[in-house]
VEXMI-806519 format. One record per residue (C-alpha): residue in one letter; x, y, z. Coordinates in Angstrom, 3 decimals, decimal comma, padded with zeros to 6 digits. Example, Ala and Ser with C-alpha at 12.3 -4.5 7.8 and 13.67 -1.06 7.14 Angstrom:
BEGIN
("a" (012,300 -004,500 007,800)),
("s" (013,670 -001,060 007,140)),
This chain:
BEGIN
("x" (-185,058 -099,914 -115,654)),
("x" (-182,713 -096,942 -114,022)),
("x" (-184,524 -098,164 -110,447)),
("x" (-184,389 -102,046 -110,957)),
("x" (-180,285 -101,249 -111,613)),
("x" (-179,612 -098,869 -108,442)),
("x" (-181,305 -101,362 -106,134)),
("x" (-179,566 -103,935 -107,722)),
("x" (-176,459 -102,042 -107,118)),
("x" (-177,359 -101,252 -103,501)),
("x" (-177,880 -105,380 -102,975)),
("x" (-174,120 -105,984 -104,174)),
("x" (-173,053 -103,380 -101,974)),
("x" (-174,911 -105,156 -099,170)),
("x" (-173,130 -108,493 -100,115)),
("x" (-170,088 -107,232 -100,290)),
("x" (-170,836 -105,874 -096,523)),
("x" (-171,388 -109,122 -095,192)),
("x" (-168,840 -111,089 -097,189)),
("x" (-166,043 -108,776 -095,939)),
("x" (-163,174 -109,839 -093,683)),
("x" (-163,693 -108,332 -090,243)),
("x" (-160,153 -106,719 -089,592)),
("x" (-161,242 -105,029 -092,987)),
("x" (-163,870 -103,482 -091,498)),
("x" (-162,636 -102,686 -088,488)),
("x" (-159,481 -100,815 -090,299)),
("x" (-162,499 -098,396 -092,404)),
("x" (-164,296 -098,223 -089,215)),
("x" (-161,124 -096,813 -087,885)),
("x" (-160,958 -094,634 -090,708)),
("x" (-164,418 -093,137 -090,842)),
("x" (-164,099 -092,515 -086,900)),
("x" (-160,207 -090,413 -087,580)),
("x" (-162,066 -088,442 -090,185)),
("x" (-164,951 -087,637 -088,195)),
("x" (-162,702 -086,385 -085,569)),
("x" (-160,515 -084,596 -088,229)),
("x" (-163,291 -082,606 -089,309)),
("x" (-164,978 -081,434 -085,892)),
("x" (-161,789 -080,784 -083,950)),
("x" (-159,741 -077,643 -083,601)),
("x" (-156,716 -077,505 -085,700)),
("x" (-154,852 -075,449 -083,021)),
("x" (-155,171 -074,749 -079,395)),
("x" (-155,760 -071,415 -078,661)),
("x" (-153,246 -070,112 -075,691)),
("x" (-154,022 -067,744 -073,183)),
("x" (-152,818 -063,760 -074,170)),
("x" (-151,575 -061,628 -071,660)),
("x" (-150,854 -058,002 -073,278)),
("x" (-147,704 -056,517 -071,473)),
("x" (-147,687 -053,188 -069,893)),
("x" (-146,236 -050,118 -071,533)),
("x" (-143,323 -050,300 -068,227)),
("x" (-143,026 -054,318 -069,254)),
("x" (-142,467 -053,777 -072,992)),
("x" (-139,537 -050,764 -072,405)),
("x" (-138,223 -053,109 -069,127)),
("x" (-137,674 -056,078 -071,984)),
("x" (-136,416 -053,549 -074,868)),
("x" (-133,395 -052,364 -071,971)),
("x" (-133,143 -056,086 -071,441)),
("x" (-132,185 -056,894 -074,776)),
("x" (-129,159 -057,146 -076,746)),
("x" (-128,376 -057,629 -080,060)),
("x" (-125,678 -060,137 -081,294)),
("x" (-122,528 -058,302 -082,550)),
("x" (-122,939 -057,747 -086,584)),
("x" (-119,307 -059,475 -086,750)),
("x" (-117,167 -061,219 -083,851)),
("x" (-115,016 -058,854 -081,594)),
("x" (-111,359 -058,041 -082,728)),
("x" (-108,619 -057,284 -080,688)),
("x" (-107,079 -053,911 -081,169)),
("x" (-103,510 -055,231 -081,228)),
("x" (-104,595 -057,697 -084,172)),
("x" (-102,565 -057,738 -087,043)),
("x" (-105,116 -056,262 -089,717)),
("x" (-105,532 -053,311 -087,584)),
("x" (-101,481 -052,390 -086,948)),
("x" (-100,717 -052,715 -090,611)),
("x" (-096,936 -051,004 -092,039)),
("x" (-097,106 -047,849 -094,089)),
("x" (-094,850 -047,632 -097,175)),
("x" (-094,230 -044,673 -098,811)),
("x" (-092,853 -044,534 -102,233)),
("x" (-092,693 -047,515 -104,959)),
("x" (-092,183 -050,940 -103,540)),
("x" (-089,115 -051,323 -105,268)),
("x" (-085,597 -052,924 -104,068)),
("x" (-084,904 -050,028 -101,314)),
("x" (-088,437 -049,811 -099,719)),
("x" (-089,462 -046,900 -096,994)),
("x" (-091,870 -049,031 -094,395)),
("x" (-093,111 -046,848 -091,524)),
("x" (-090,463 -043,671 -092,271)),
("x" (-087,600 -046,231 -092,410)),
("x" (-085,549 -047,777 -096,001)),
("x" (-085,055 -050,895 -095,387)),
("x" (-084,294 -053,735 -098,352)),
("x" (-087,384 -055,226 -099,741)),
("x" (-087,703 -058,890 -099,316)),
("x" (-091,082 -058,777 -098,887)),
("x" (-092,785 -057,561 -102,116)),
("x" (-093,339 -060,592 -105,288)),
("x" (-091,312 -058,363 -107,348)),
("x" (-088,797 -061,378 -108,941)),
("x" (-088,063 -059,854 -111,973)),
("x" (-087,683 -056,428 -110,633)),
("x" (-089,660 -054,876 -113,038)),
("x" (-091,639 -052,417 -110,780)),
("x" (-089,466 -049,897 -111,268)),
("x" (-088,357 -050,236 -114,594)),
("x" (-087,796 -047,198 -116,877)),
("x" (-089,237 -049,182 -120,117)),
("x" (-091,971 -050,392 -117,986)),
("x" (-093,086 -046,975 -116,700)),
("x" (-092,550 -045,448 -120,293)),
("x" (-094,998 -047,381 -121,431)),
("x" (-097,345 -047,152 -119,135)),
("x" (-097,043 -043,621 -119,027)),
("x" (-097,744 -043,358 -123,256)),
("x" (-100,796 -045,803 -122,110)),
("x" (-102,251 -043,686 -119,790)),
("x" (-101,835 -040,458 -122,278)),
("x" (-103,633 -042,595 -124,859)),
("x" (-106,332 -044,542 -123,156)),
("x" (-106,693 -042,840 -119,441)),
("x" (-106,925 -044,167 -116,588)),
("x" (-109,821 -047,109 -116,432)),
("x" (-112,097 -049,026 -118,677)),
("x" (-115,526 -048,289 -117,064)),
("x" (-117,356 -051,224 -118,315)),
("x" (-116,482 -055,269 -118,669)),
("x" (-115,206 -057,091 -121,791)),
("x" (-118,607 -057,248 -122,920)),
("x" (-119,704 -053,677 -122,874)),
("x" (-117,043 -051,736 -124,232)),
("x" (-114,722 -052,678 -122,247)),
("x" (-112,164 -054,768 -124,624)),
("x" (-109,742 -052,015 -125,698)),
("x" (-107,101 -052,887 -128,779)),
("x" (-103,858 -053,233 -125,939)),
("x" (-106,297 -056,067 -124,217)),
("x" (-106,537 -058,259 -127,251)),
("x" (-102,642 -057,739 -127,718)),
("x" (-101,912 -058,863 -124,595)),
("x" (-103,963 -062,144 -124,597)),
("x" (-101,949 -062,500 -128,067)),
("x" (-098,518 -062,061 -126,379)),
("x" (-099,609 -064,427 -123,876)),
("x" (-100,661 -067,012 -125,893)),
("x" (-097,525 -066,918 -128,410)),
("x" (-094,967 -066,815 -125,061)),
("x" (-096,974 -069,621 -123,713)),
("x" (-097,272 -071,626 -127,015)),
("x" (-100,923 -071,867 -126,484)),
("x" (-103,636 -071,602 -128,801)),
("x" (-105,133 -068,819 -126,933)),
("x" (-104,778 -066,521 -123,909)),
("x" (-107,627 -064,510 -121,464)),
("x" (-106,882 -062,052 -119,000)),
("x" (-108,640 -060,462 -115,864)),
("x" (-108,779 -057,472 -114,330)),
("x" (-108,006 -059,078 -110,950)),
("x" (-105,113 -061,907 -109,726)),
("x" (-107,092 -063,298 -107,227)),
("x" (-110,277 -063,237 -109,674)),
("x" (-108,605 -065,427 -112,232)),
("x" (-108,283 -068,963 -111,055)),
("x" (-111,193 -068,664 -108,567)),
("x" (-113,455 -067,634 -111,988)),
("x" (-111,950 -070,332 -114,007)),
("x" (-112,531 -073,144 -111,826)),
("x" (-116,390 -073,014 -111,499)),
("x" (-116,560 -071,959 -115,438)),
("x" (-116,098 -075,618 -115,512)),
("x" (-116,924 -077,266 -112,987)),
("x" (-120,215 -077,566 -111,642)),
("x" (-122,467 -079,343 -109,167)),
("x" (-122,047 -083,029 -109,060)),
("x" (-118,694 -082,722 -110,930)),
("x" (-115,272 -083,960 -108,456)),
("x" (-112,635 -082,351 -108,381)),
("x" (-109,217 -083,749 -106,791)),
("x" (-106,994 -080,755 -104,812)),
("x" (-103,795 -080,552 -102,850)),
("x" (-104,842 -080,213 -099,586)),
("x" (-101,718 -077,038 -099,482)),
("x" (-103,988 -075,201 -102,258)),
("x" (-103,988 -071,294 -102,097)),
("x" (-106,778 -069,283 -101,313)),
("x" (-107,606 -068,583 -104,714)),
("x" (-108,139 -071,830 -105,446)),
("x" (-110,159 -073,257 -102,417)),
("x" (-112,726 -069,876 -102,832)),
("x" (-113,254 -071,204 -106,922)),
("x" (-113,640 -074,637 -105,617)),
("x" (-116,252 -073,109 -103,109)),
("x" (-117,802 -071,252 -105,791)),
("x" (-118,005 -074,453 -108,104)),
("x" (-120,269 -076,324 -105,185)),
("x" (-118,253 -079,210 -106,958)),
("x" (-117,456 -082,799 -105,044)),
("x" (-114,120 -081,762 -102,950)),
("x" (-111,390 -084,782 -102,828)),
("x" (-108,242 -083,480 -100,951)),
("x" (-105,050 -085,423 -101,167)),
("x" (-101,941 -084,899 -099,066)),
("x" (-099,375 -082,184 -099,941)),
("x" (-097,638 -083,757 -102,968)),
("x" (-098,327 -086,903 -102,277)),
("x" (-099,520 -089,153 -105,494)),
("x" (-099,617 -091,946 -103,598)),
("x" (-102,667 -090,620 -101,814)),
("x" (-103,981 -089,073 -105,109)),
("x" (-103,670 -092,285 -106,911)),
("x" (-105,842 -093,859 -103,915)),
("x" (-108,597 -091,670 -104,275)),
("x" (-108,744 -091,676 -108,057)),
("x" (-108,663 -095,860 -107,432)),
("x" (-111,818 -095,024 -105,247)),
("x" (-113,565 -092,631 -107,729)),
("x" (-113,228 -095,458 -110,205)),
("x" (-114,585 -097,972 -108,289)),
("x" (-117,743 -095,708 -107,340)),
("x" (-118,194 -095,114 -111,395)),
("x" (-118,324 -098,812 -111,848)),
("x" (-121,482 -099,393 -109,740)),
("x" (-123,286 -096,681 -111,822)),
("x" (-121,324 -095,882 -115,165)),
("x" (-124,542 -093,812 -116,624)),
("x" (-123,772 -091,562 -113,723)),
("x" (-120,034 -091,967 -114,463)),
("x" (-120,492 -091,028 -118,296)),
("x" (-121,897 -087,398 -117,566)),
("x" (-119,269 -086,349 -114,276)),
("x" (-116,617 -084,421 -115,049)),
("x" (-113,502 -085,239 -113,046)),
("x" (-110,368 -082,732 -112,534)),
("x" (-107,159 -082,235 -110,713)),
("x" (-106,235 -078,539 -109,243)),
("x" (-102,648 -078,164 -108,219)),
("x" (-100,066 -075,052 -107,991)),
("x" (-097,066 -074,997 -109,995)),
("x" (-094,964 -073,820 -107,034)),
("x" (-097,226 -073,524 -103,764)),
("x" (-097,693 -070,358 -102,488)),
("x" (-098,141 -071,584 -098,817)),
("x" (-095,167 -073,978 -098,990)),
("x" (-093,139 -073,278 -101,755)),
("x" (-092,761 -076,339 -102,859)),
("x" (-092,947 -077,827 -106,480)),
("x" (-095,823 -079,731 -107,716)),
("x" (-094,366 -083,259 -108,850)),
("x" (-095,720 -082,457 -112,727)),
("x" (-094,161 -085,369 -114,781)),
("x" (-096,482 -088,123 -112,090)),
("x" (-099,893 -086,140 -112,466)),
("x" (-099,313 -086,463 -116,228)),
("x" (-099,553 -090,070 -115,854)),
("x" (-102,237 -090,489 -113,645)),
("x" (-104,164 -087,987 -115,712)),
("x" (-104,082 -090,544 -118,779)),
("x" (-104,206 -093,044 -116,519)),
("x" (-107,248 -092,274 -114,814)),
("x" (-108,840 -090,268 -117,804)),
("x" (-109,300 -086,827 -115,871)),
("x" (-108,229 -083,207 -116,770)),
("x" (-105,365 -080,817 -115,251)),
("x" (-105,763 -077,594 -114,351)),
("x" (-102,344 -075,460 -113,202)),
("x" (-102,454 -072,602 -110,855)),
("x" (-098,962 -071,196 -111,885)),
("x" (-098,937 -067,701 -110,342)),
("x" (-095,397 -068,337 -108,598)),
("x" (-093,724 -070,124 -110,988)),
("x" (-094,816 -068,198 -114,132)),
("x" (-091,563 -065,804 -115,210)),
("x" (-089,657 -067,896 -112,657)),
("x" (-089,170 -071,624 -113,701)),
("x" (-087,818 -072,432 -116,901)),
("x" (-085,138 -071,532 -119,079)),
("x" (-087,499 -068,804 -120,889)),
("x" (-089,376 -068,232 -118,043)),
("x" (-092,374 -070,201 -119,332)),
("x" (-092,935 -072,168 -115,910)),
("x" (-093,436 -075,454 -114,869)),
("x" (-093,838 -077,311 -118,011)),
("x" (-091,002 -076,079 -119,376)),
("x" (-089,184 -076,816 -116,249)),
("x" (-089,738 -080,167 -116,449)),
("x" (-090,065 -080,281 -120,236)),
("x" (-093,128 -081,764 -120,658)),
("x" (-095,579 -080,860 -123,525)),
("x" (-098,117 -077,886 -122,696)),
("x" (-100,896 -079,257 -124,381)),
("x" (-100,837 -081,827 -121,488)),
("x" (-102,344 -079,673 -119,787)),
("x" (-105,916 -078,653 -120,040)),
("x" (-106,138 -075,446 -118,641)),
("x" (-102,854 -072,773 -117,563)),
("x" (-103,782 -069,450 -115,108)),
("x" (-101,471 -067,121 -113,292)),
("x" (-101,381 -063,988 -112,365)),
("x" (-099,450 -060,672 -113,466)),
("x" (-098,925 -059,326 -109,883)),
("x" (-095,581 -061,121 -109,740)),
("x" (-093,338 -061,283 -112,430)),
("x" (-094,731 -059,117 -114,317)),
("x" (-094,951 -056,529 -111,702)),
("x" (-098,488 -055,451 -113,151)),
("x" (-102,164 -056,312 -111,956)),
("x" (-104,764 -058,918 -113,318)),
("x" (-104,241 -062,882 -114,378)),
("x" (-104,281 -064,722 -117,332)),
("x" (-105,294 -068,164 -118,397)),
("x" (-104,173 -070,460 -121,282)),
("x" (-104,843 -073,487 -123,295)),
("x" (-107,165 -074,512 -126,035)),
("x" (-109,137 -071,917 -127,569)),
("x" (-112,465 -074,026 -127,545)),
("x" (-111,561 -074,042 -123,690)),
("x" (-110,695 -070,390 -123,354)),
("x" (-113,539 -069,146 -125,492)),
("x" (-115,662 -070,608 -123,016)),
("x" (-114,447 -068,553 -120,383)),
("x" (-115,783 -065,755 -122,130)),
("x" (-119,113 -066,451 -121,487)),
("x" (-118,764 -068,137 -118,294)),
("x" (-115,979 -066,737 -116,343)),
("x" (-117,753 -064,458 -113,882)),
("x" (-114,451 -062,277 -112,961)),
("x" (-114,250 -062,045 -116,905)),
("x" (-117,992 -061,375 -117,544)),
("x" (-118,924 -058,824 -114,261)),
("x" (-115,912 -056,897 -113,864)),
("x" (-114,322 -053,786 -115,486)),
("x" (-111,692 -054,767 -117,768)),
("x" (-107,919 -054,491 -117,065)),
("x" (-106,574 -050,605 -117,014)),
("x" (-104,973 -050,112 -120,807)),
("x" (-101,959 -048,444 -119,027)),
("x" (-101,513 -051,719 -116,604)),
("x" (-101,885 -053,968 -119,835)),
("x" (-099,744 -051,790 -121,890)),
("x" (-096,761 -052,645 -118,623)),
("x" (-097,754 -056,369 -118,846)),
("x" (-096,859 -056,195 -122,412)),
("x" (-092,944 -054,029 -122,258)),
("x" (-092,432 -056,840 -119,572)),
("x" (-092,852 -059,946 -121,567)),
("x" (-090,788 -057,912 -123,956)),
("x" (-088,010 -057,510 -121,000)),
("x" (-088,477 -061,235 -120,655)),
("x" (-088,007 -062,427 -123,896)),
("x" (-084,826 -060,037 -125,057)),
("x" (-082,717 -060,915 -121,517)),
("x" (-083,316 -064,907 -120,683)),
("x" (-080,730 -064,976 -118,773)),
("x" (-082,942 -063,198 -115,804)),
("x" (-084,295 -066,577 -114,892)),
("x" (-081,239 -067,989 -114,054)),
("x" (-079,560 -065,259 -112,036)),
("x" (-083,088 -065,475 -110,049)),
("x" (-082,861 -068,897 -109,551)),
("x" (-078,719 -068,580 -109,035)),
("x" (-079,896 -065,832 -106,071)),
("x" (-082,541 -067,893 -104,650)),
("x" (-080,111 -071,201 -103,874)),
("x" (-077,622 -068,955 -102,642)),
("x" (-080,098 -067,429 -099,525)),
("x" (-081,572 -070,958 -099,591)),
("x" (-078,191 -072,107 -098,786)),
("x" (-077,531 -069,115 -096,473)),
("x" (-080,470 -070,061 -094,246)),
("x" (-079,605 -073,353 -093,391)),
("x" (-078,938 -074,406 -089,978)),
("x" (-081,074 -071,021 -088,059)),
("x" (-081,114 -072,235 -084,642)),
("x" (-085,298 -072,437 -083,423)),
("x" (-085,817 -071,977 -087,712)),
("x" (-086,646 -074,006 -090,381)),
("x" (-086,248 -073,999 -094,226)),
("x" (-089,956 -074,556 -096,353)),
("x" (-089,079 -074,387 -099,847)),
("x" (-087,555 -075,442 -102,640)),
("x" (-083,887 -073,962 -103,253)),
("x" (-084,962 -072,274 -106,512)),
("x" (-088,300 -070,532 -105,193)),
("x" (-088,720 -067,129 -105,374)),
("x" (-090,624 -067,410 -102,038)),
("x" (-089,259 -069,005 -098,457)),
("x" (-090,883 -069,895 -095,806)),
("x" (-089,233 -069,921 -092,310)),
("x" (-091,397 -071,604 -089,589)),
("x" (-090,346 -072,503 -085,955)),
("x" (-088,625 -075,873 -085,433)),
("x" (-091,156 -076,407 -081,896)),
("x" (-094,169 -074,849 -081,499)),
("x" (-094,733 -072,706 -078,576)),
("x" (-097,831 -074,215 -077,336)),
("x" (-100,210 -072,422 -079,604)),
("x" (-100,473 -070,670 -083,006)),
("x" (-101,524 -067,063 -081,234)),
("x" (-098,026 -067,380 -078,773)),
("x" (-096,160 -068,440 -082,748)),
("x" (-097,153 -065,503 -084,477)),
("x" (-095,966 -063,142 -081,915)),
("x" (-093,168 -064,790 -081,442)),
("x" (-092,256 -064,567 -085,008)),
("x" (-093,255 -061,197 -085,501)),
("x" (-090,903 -060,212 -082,876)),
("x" (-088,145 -061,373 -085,500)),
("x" (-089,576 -059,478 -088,209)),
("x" (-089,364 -056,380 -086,127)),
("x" (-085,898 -057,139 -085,335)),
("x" (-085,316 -057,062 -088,926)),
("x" (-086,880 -054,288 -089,722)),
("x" (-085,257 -052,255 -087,061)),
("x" (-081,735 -053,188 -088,762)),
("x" (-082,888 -052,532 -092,411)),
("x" (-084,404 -055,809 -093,607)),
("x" (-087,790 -055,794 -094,720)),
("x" (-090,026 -058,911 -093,991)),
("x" (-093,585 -060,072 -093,964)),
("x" (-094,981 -062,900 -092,285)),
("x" (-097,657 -064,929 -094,550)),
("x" (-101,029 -064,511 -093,885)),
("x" (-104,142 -066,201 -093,742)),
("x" (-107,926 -066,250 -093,217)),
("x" (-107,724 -068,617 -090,251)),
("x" (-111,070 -069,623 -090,058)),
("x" (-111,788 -069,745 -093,860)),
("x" (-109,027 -072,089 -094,650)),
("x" (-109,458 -075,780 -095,671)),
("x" (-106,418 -076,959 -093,920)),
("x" (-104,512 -074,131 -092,126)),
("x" (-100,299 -073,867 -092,247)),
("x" (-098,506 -073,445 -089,807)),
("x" (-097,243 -069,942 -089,250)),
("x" (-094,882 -068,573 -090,822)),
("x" (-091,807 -065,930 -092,288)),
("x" (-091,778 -065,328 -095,681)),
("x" (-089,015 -064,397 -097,729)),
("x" (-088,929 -063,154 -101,227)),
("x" (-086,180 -062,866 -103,444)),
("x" (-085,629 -060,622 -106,480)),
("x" (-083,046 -060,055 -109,247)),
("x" (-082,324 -056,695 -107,829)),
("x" (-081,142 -057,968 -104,395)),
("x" (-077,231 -058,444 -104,480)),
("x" (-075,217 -061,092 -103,098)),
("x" (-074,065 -058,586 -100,258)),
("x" (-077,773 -058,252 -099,339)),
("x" (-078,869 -061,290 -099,400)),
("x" (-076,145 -062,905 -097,251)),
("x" (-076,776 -059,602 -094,798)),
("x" (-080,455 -060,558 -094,576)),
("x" (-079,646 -064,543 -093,713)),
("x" (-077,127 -063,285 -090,929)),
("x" (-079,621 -060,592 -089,533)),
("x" (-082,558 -063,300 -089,328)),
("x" (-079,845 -065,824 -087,649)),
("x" (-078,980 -062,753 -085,297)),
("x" (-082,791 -062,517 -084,944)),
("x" (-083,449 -066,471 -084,463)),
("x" (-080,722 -066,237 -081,696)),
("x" (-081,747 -063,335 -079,745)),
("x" (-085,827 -063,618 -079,599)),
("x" (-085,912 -067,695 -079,449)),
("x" (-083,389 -068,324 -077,591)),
């Protein structure tokens, strides 16, 4: 019966043969023929060998040359010819061997120097030494940490506060804590450094909008809405945020906080406020932009800044939430990876918010100081003013380029020297040229401090006029 079946079997095939189409036999003919010659030809070609000669091999090994392990930098570059200071950068500074007046050190409140300050740094340092040794994590949280996020939290009227060990650290950690792939996050296209290296870090979908402009904004968050529409389970699981500074640090210009409110609710998408310029400066308490503009903080989703400024320590802080904070704790990496704050630079934070909250009235002879130089600077021949009148930090950039940023920045360091020959002390701002998402244009920057009298600063504006007139024109 098994034989009867197989011949039977063999018939059908047989049938089948002769009832098939011919192109379908001619396509397996095809087929058997490519296989055939896949399994009888060479996969490779062997090619001809020569072996070099010992005089050949050392011939090419003088021949070659390696590419440079980084790209070739001038001698006379910037990085390279950097000022010396000796002693505290305090009001009277000594750059290079020479006191000059400091308006180049983020020292607003002029707390660097301050006796109460020091003192309690000092009992800090008696107490605790001199580092932590280990992150938050591993025994690095020391009792002074845990009062500072406290202070921070109850000056801010947040829920809850975080610090780092690191300004720079803070805002770049915090962004990709919450932001990840796939997420999109809208960003002034003047955003610091900070800022653009956390965006980097996030590997987030980068929207840039214009410098203050919410018309622009608005137009992209129109287009982001309009892409959710077409696939809304996509839509449900994207997070969508907005990045902005509370005064620029490149510009110095304010962020226009009471519109981004409304296009938050608008548009459903959450705020977060880089506020490391404005923090200890705007505001009647010194509380920043939100109480500048007197808006309610819980409007905001997330609050950093650092404590290099105003606070004349080191490290950042963030605030908000505590369900948002508390995440940060696991997922900050500048929190998580890094040694904790110094106790004794914690402990200085701390006797400064204290400064803060027992003399308001700092904030407004800072801002009082700042319009009057703002003022003063007005109408610098080859010069202009970027800025708002009440920021802490001015930029002066040239009216007309001179052909090409290299030719600007010596021209404009040639000012600088001619103010710090006569006693002024200047910086121009800085930048990672090739790094940068959209480069400014060179520039002067000038920071003003509580300490600086109305003498000083009206001697500085006539010196940089003096300058303006006798290296531009």
């Amino acid at each position: 019966a098994a034989g009867v079946g197989q011949q039977w079997v063999l018939v059908e095939m047989v049938q089948a043969f002769y009832e098939a189409p011919a192109y379908h036999l001619i396509l397996e003919g095809i087929l058997i023929l490519w296989i055939i010659r896949l399994l009888f030809s060479k996969t490779y070609k062997l090619q001809e060998r020569s072996d070099l000669t010992l005089k050949e091999k050392e011939e090419l090994i003088e021949e070659w040359q390696p590419e440079p392990l980084v790209p070739p930098v001038p001698k006379d570059h910037p990085a390279l010819n950097y000022n010396i200071v000796s002693g505290p950068p305090t009001h009277i500074i000594t750059v290079n061997g020479k006191e000059c007046i400091n308006f180049a050190s983020f020292n607003f409140l002029g707390l660097l120097n301050n006796e109460k300050v020091k003192s309690a740094a000092q009992a800090s340092l008696k107490k605790y030494g001199v580092g932590t040794c280990g992150p938050r994590g591993f025994y690095g949280t020391f009792d002074v940490h845990l009062e500072l996020e406290e202070r921070l939290a109850k000056f801010m009227r947040t829920e809850e506060a975080i610090i780092y060990s690191y300004g720079f650290a803070t805002i770049a950690s915090a962004i990709p804590a919450y932001s990840k792939r796939g997420d999109i996050v809208f960003v002034d296209e003047a955003a610091c450094f900070a800022i653009q290296k956390g965006l980097q870090a996030s590997r987030s979908n980068i929207k840039l909008f214009k410098h203050n402009d919410m018309a622009d904004l608005e137009r992209l968050l129109k287009e982001q809405e309009s892409e959710d529409q077409k696939n809304p389970r996509k839509a449900r699981v994207t997070r969508r945020f907005i990045v902005v500074e509370g005064l620029y640090m490149n510009t110095g210009d304010i962020c226009p906080l009471p519109e981004l409110i409304k296009l938050k609710y608008k548009y459903k998408v959450r705020i977060f406020l880089e506020e490391s310029l404005s923090f200890g400066v705007l505001g009647a308490h010194g509380r920043g932009i939100t109480e500048h503009f007197g808006i309610n903080i819980d409007d905001i989703d997330l609050i950093s800044a650092n404590m290099e400024n105003s606070l004349a320590s080191i490290g950042g802080f963030c605030c908000g939430r505590s369900f948002i904070i508390d995440h940060q704790r696991l997922s900050g990496q500048g929190y998580c990876f890094s040694a904790s704050l110094p106790p004794l630079l914690a402990a200085a934070a701390i006797e400064a918010l204290n400064i803060m909250e027992d003399n308001p009235d700092i904030f407004q002879t800072l801002r009082a100081k700042c319009e009057r130089i703002h003022k003063a600077l007005q109408g610098i021949s080859g010069l202009k003013v970027v800025g708002e009148s009440f920021s802490p930090a001015l930029h002066l950039q040239l009216e007309e380029s001179c052909g090409s940023r290299e030719n600007d920045v010596k021209l404009l360091k040639r000012v600088v020297d001619y103010c710090m020959n006569s006693g002024i002390a200047l910086t121009q701002a800085r930048y990672l040229e090739k790094e940068e998402k959209c480069l400014p244009p060179p520039s002067i920057r000038v920071v003003i401090t509580v300490e600086q009298t109305e003498q000083e600063l009206d001697k500085a504006a006539s010196l940089l006029k003096e300058a303006a007139q006798s290296v531009l024109n």
